[in-house]
Every structure is written in structure tokens, then in C-alpha cells.
C-alpha positions in Angstrom: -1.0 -19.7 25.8 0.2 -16.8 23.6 -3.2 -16.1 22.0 -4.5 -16.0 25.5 -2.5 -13.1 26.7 -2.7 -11.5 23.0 -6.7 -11.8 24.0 -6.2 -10.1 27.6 -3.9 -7.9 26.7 -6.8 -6.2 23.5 -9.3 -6.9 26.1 -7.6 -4.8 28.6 -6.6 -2.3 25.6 -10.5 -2.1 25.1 -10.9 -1.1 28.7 -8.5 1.5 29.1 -9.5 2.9 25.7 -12.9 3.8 27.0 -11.7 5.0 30.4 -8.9 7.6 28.8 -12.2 8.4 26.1 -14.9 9.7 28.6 -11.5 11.2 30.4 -10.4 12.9 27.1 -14.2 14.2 26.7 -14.3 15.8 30.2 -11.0 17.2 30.3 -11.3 19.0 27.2 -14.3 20.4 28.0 -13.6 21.7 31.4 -9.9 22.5 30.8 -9.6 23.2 27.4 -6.5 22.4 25.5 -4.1 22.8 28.6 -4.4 19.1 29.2 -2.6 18.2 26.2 0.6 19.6 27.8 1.9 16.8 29.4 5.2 15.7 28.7 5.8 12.4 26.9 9.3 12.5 25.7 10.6 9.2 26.6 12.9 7.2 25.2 11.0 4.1 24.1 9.6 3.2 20.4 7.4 1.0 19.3 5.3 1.7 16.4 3.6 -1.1 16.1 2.1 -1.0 19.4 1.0 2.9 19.2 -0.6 1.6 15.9 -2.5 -0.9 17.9 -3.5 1.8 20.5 -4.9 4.5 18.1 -6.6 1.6 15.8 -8.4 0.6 19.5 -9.3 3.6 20.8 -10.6 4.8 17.4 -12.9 2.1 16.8 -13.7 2.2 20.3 -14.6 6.0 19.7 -17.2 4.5 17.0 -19.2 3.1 19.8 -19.3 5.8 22.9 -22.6 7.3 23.4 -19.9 10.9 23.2 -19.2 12.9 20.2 -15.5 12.0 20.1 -13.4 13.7 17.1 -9.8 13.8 16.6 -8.7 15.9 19.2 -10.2 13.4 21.8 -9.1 10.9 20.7 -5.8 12.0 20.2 -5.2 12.9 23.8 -6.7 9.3 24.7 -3.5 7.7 22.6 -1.5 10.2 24.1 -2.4 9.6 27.5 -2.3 5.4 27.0 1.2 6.1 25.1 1.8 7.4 28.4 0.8 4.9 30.7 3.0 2.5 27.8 6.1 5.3 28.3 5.8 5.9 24.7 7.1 8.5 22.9 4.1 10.3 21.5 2.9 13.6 20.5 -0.5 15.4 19.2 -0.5 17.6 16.2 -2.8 19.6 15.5 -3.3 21.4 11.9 -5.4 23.4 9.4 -6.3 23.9 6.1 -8.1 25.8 3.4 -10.5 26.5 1.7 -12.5 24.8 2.8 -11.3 25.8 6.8 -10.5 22.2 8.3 -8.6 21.6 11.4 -7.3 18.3 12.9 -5.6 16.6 15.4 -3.2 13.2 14.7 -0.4 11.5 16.4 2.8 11.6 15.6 6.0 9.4 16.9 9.2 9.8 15.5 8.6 9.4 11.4 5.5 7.4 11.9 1.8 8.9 12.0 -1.5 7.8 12.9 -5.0 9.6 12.2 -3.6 11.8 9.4 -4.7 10.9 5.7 -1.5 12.2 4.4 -3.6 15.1 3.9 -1.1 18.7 4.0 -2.4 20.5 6.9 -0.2 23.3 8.1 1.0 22.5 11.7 -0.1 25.3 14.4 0.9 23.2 17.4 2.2 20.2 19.0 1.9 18.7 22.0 
């Protein structure tokens, strides 16, 4: 019985992952980055679950017919961290030479989406 909600439960993941995607996408594009301001500071913590959420909505970024990069998908673990009441927040950082940006996840000490490569942080969300 277990397995069968474990299988609902990354089935419904799956589903919300593409949604919050093609969301992301739009937003961005029509908004810019002001959609990324929305406040998340709750008091819940669960790593192994935002874990579970980037890992699905990055390999279902793999398969959308969209260009989805880090900042999308970022904001699509954001808002599902959301819907979850998790604490979550996108950082976004550079580095050079050569000039690279990107955007992660972070939650407390835990990150997700950043290679433990040093960018320098120019802003949080």
C-alpha cells in the first residue's frame, strides 16, 4: 500500500512539475525577474523532499519541448516548495572569466543545482 502512494505521490510530482515549468517559462518572459519575489520564509524543513522536487522538475525540464535553464527551473522548485510550505530560496550568481551566471536553490545549509562551483552571489530571492 505504501509503494502505491510513493507511486501517486511522484506521479503527481511529475504533473505539477510540468505545470510550474511552462508557468516558470511564461512568467519570466513576460514579467521578468519580479516573479521570483515571492515570499517563502516558512518555518518547515525538509531536505529530503526539496531534493526530490528539484531532481523531478529537472529531469522533467529534459523533456519539455521549452528551453528551460536554471533560472526556470529554479522558480518551478520555488513555487512547488511553495505549494509544500517549504522554506526555499533562488540564488542567483556569476563568475569569471569565462562570464557565467546561474541560478540554484538554496534551503537552510543544503543546496540543490549548484556544482559547488564559487559563483559570487548578486541576489536571492
Amino acid at each position: 500500500m505504501t509503494w502505491l502512494i510513493n507511486k501517486i505521490h511522484s506521479l503527481y510530482l511529475i504533473i505539477l512539475s510540468i505545470f510550474m515549468l511552462v508557468i516558470s517559462w511564461l512568467f519570466l518572459r513576460i514579467f521578468g525577474m519580479k516573479i521570483l519575489k515571492v515570499n517563502t520564509n516558512f518555518a518547515r524543513k525538509n531536505p529530503r523532499l526539496l531534493g526530490d522536487i528539484y531532481n523531478t522538475v529537472f529531469n522533467v525540464s529534459q523533456y519539455l519541448p521549452l528551453s528551460c535553464k536554471c533560472v526556470e527551473i529554479s522558480a518551478a522548485v520555488k513555487y512547488i516548495a511553495f505549494i509544500y510550505r517549504l522554506n526555499a530560496k533562488v540564488v542567483i550568481g556569476v563568475k569569471s572569466p569565462p562570464f557565467v551566471a546561474h541560478a540554484w536553490i538554496e534551503s537552510g545549509k543544503y543546496s540543490y543545482g549548484n556544482e559547488n562551483v564559487p559563483y559570487k552571489v548578486i541576489g536571492e530571492f
